[in-house]
C-alpha positions as CSV (number, residue, x, y, z in Angstrom):
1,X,-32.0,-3.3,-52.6
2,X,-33.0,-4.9,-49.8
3,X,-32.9,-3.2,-46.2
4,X,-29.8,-5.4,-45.1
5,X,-27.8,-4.5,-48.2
6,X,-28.8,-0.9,-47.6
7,X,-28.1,-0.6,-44.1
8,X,-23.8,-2.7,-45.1
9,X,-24.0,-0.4,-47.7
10,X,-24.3,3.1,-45.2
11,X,-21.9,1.5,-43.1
12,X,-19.2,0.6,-45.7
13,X,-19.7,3.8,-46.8
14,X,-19.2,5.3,-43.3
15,X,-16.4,3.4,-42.9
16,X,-14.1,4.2,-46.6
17,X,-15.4,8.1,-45.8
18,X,-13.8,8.1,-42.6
19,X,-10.7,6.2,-43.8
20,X,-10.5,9.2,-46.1
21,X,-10.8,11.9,-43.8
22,X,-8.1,10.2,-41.9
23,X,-5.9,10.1,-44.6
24,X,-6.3,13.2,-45.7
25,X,-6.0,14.3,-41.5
26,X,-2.4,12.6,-41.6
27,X,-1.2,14.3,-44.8
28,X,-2.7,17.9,-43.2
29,X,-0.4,17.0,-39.9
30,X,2.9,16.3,-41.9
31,X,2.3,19.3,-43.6
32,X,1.6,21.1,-40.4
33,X,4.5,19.7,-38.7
34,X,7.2,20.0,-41.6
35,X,6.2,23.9,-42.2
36,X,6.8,24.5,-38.3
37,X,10.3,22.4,-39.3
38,X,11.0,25.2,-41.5
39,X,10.0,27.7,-39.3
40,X,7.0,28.4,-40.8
41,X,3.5,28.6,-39.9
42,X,1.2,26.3,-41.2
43,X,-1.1,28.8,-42.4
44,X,2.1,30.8,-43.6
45,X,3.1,27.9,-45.6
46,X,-0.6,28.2,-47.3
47,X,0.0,31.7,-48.2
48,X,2.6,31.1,-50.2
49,X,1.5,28.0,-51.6
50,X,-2.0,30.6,-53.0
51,X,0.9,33.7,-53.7
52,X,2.8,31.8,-55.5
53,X,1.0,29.0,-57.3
54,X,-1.5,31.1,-58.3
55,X,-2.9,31.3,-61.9
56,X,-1.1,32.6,-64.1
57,X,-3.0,36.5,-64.7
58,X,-4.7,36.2,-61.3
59,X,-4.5,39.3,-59.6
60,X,-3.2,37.7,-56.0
61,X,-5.0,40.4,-53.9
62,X,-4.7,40.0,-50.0
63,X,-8.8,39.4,-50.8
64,X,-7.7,36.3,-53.3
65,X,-5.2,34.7,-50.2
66,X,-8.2,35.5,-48.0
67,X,-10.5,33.5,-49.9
68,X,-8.2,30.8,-50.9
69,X,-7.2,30.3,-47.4
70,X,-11.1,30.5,-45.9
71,X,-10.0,33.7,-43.8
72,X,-11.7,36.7,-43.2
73,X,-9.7,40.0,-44.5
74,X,-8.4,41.0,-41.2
75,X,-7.3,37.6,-40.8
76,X,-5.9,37.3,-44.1
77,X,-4.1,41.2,-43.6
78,X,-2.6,40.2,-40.4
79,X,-1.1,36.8,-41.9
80,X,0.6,38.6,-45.1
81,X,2.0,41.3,-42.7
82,X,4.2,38.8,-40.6
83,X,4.7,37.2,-43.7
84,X,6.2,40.3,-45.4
85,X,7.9,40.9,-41.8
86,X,9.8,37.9,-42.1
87,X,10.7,38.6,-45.6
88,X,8.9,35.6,-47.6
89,X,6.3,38.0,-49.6
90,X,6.1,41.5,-50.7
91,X,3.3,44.1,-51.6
92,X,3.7,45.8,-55.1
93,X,1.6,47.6,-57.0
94,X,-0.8,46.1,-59.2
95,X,0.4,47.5,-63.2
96,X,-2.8,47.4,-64.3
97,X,-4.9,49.1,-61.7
98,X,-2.2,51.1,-59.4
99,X,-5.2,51.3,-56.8
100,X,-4.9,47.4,-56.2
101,X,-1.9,45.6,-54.0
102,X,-0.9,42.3,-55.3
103,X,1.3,39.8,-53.2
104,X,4.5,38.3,-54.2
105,X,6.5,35.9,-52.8
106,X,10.3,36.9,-52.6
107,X,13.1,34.7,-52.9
108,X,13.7,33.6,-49.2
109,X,9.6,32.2,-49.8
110,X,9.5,30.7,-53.0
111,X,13.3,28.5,-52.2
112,X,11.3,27.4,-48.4
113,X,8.1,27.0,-50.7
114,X,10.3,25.0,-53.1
115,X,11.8,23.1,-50.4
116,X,8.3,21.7,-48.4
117,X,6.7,21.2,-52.4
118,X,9.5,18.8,-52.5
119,X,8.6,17.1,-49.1
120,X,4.8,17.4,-49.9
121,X,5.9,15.8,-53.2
122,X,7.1,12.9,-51.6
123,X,4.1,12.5,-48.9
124,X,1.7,12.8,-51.7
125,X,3.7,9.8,-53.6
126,X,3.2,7.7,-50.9
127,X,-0.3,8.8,-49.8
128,X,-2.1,8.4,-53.3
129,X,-2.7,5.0,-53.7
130,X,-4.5,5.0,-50.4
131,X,-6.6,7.9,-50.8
132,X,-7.5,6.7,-55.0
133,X,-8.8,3.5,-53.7
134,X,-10.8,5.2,-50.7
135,X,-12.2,7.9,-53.5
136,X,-12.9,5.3,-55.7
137,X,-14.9,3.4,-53.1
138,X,-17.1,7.0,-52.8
139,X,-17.6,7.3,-56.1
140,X,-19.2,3.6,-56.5
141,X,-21.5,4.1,-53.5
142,X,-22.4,7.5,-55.4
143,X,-23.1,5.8,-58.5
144,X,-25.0,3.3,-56.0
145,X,-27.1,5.5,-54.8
146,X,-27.7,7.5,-57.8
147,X,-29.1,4.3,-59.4
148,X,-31.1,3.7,-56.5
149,X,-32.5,6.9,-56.8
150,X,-33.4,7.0,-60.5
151,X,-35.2,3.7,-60.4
């Protein structure tokens, strides 16, 4: 490859990477925005989303929504206790190791968690064809340069 075609190549791949990242920005603020509809916080609205969609036999430890949230413990301890406060998760103890508090999310947050899936649902229906086509643009200047790379 010459140093032309490398140098439209960097900057078509500048360009579809931050066509993704605002996509992916515009998805983050809907779900920002409709959570603070609900009276939610955003990062409230992530909680639940990690209590409650959690794998099935995860143990969802205040240390799991810490780590699935990128918070540090305090963080993550403060967020579940307004959470529990406002009644959308609850502490119970863990059956298999009664040392260990797992989270729940109660009915109030699983019928608001049910309610913004729907929304996100809907976002996500009409976002996907734009963020496909922008990951599949990164994946062929991967490939690209992987090729380049081998040779």
């Amino acid at each position: 490859m010459n140093t032309r075609s490398a140098k439209d190549a960097s900057e078509s791949l500048v360009r579809t990477l931050a066509e993704f990242r605002y996509e992916l920005r515009r998805f983050l603020h809907f779900s920002e925005s409709a959570a603070l509809e609900l009276g939610l916080q955003p990062k409230q609205h992530q909680l639940l989303l990690q209590v409650a969609g959690a794998p099935e036999g995860a143990a969802v430890t205040i240390a799991y929504a810490a780590e699935r949230l990128g918070l540090k413990h305090n963080s993550a301890v403060e967020l579940v206790n307004r959470s529990e406060r406002e009644g959308l998760l609850v502490r119970l103890a863990d059956a298999g190791d009664k040392r260990r508090v797992v989270l729940r999310a109660t009915r109030k947050g699983k019928k608001v968690l049910a309610q913004l899936s729907g929304n996100h649902a809907r976002e996500l229906n009409e976002l996907a064809p734009r963020l496909a086509q922008a990951l599949e643009r990164i994946r062929t200047h991967a490939r690209d340069v992987a090729g380049r790379v081998t040779r």
